[in-house]
C-alpha positions as CSV (number, residue, x, y, z in Angstrom):
1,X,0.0,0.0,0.0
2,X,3.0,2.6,0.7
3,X,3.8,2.0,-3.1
4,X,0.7,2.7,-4.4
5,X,0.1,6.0,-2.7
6,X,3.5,6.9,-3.3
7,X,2.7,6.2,-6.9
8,X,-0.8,8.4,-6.4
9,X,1.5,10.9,-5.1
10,X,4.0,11.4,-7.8
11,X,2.1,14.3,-9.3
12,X,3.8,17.1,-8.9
13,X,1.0,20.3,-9.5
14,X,-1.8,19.1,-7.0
15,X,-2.4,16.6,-3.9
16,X,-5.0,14.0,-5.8
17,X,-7.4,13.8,-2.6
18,X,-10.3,12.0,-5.0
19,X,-7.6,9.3,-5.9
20,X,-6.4,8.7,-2.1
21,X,-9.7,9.3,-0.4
22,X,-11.6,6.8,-2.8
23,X,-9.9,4.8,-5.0
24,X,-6.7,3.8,-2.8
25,X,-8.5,2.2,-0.3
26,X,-11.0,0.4,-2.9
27,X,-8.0,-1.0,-4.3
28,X,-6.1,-1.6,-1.4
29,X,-9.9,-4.3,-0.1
30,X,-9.9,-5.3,-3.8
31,X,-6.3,-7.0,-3.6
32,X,-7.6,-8.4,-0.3
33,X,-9.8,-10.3,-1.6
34,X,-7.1,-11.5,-4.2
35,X,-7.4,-9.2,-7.1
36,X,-4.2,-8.5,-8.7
37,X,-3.1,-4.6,-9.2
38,X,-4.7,-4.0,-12.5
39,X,-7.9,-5.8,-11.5
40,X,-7.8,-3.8,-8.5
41,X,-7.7,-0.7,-10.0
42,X,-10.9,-1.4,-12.2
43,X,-12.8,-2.9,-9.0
44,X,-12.3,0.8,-7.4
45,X,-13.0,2.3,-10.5
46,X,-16.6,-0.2,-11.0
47,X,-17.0,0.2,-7.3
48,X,-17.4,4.4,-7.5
49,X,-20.0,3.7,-10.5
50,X,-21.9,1.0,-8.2
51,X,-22.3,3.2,-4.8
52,X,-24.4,5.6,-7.1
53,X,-27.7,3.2,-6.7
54,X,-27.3,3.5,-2.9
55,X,-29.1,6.5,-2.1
56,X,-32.6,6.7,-2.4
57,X,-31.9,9.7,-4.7
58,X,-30.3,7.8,-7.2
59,X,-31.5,9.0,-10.6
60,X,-32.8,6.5,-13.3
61,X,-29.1,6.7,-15.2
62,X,-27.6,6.1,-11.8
63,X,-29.3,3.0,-11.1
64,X,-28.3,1.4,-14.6
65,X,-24.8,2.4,-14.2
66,X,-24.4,0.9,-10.8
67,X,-26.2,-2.4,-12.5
68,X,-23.7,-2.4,-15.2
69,X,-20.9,-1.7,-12.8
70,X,-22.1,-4.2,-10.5
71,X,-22.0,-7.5,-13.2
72,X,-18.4,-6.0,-13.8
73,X,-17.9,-6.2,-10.0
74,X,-19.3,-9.9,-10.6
75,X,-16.9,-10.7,-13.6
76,X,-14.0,-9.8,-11.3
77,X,-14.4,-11.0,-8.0
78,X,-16.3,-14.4,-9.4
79,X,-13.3,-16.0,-10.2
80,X,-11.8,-15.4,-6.8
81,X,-14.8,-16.9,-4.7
82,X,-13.4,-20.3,-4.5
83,X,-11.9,-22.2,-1.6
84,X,-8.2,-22.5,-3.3
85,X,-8.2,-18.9,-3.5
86,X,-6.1,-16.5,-1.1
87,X,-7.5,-14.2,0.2
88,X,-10.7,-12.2,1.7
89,X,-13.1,-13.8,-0.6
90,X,-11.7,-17.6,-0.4
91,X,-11.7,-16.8,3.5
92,X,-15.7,-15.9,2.9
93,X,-16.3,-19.7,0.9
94,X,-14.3,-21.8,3.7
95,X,-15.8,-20.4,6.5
96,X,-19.4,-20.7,4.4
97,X,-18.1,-24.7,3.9
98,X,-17.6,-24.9,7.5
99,X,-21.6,-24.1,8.4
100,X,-22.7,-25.9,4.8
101,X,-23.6,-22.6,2.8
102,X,-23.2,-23.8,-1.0
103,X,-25.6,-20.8,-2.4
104,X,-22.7,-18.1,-4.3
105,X,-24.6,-15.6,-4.9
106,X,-25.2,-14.0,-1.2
107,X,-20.9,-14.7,-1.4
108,X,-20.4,-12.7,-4.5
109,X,-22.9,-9.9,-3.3
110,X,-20.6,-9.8,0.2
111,X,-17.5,-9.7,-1.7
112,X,-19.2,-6.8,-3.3
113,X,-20.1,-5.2,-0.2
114,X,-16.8,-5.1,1.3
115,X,-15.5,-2.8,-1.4
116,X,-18.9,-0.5,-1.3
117,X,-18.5,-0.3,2.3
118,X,-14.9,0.6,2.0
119,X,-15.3,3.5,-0.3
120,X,-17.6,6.3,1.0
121,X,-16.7,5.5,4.9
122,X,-12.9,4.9,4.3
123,X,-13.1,8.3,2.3
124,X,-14.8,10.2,5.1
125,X,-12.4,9.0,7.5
126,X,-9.3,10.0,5.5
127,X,-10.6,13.2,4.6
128,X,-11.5,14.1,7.9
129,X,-8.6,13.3,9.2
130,X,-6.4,15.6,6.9
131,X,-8.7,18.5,8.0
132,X,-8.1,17.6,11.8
133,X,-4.2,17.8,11.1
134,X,-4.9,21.3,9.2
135,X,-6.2,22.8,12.4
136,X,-2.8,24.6,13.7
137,X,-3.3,24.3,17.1
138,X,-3.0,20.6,17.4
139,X,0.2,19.5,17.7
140,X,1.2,16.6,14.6
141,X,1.6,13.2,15.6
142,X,5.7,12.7,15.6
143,X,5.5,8.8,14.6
144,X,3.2,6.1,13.8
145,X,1.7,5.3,17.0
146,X,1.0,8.4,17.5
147,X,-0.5,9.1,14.5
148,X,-2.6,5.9,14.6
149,X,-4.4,7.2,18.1
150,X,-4.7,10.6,16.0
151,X,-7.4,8.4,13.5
152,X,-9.1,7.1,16.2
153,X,-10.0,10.4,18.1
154,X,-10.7,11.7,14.6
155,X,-13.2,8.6,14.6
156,X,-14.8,9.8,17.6
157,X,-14.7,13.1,17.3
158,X,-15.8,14.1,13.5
159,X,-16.9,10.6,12.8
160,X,-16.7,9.7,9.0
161,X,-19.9,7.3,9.6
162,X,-23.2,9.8,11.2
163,X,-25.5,6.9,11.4
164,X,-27.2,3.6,10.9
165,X,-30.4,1.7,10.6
166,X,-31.6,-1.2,13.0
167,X,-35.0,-3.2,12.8
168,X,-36.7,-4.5,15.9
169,X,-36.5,-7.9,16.1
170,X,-38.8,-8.4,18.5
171,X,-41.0,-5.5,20.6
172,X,-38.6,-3.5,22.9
173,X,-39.2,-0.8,25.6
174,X,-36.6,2.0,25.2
175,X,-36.7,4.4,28.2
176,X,-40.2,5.4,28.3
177,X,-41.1,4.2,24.4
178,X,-42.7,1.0,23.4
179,X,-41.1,-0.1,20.4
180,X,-43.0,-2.9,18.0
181,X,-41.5,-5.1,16.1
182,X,-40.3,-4.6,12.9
183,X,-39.6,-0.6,13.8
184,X,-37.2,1.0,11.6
185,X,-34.7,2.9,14.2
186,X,-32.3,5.6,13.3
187,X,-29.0,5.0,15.3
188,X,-27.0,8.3,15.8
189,X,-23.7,7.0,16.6
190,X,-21.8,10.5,15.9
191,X,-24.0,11.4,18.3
192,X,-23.1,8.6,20.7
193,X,-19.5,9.1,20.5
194,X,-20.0,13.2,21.9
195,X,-22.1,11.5,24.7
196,X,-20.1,12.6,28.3
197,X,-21.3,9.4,29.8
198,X,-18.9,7.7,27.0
199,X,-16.3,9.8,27.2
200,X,-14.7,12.8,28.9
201,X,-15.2,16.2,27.6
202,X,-16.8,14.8,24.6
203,X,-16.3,17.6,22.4
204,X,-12.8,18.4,22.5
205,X,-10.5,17.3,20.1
206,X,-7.9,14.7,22.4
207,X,-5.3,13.2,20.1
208,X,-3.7,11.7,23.5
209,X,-7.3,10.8,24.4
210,X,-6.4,7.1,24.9
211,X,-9.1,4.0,25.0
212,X,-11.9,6.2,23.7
213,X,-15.1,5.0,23.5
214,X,-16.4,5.0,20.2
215,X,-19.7,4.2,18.5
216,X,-18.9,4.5,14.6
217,X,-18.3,0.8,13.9
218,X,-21.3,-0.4,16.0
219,X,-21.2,-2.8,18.3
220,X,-22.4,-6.7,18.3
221,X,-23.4,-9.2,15.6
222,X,-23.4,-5.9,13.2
223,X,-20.5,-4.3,14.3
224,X,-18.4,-3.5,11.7
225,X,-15.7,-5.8,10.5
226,X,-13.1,-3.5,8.7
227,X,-12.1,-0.9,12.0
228,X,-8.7,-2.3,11.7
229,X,-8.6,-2.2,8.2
230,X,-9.7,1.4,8.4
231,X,-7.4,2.8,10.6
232,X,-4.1,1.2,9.0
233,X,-4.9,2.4,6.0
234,X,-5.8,5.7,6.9
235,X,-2.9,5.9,9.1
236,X,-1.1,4.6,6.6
237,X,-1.5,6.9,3.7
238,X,-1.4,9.9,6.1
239,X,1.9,9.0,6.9
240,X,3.2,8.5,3.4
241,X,1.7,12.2,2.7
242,X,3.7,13.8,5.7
243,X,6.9,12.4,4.6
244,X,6.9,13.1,1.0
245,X,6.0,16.5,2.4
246,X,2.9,17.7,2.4
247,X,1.8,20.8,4.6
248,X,-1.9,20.1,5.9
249,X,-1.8,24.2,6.5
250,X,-2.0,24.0,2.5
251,X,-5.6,22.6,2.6
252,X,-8.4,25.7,2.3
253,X,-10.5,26.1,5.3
254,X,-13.8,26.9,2.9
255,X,-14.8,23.0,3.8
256,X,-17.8,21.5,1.9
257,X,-19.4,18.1,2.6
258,X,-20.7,16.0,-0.4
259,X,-24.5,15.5,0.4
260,X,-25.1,12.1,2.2
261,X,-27.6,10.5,4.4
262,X,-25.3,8.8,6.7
263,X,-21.5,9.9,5.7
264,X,-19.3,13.0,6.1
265,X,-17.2,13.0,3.4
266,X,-14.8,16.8,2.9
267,X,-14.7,18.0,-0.4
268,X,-10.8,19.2,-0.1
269,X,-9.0,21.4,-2.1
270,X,-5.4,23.4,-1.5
271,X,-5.5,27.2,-0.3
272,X,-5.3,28.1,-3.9
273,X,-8.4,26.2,-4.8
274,X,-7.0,23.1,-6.5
């Protein structure tokens, strides 16, 4: 992964945020689950294309593109989803052996959804961390550990993921409200992770803030797998960034947010607007 962002980096006029934000950690999952470089690259590319359907105000011509991207997605990752394979998605068909699952498709569709879940959320957090280094008051983090706990309060703190969905299994009582079953509920983990029952001072910025408590990757049977995942490779091409030089004092402070339901993903550009 240093390679390939040192690659993303080599141009010499502008900081490509789209490329490192999005597409670097689509390819990054997309050799996980055993692609080769070049097929990783078109997964990210296919996987941008399929992400379009997701909102509920995806137009007509959005749909169809994220259909066509997702049999591309198919063409790619099918191969892979065998139990000789390395990798993320020969991981998903032994452990599927293991309980007798022998029905592909909800494999494929998984395989899928790790790359779809990577690139929005994975993109939020990256960019949100570059604009937490840009503030000058906050001292940088001097080395990888360091910089690691930086991500994690930034997790916390401006979390890249707002929200979730839940259903009611069953009827539930929540404080004074009766839930039925089969309730949508909105979860507001950003919300959760400011809560001072959580965490200290909630809304201060900590970067030494150690063993946080934090609320973006939910918690039990749909916690989020890829927190790990995240982090490193946030932390990791933030680090590349800072040593080939980059100033996160260049980045403009007029900060816009791509409109999403559930994400806050920075639209960054340099100070002069690049």
């Amino acid at each position: 992964m240093p390679s390939r962002a040192q690659q993303i980096l080599n141009d010499p006029v502008r900081t490509p945020y789209e490329q490192l934000m999005f597409e670097l950690p689509a390819q990054v999952v997309a050799m996980l689950c055993g692609l080769d470089p070049a097929a990783g690259g078109e997964a990210s590319r296919l996987v941008g294309r399929f992400v379009q359907c997701i909102p509920a105000t995806a137009s007509p011509e959005q749909q169809q593109r994220a259909a066509r991207a997702a049999a591309g997605l198919q063409e790619l990752l099918g191969p892979k989803l065998d139990d000789t394979q390395q990798g993320l998605l020969g991981d998903l068909v032994r452990m599927a052996t293991q309980v007798n699952w022998t029905d592909r498709a909800p494999l494929l569709a998984n395989g899928i959804g790790f790359l779809s879940q990577t690139y929005d959320a994975t993109a939020a957090l990256m960019g949100n961390t570059l604009l937490a280094l840009s503030q000058q008051e906050r001292e940088r983090p001097a080395d990888e550990t360091t910089l690691e706990r930086f991500v994690r309060e930034v997790i916390r703190h401006d979390a890249p993921v707002q929200n979730t969905r839940r259903f009611t299994a069953t009827p539930i009582r929540h404080g004074a409200v009766e839930v039925p079953a089969g309730q949508a509920i909105l979860v507001l983990l950003a919300a959760a992770n400011r809560d001072p029952a959580a965490n200290p001072n909630p809304h201060t910025f900590r970067a030494d803030r150690t063993a946080p408590t934090v609320f973006t990757f939910s918690a039990g049977a749909h916690r989020c797998p890829g927190e790990m995942l995240a982090v490193t490779v946030v932390t990791t091409v933030v680090e590349q960034l800072l040593k080939v030089g980059f100033d996160p004092a260049s980045l403009s402070t007029q900060v816009t947010y791509r409109p999403s339901p559930n994400t806050r993903i920075p639209v960054l550009t340099d100070q002069a607007g690049t």
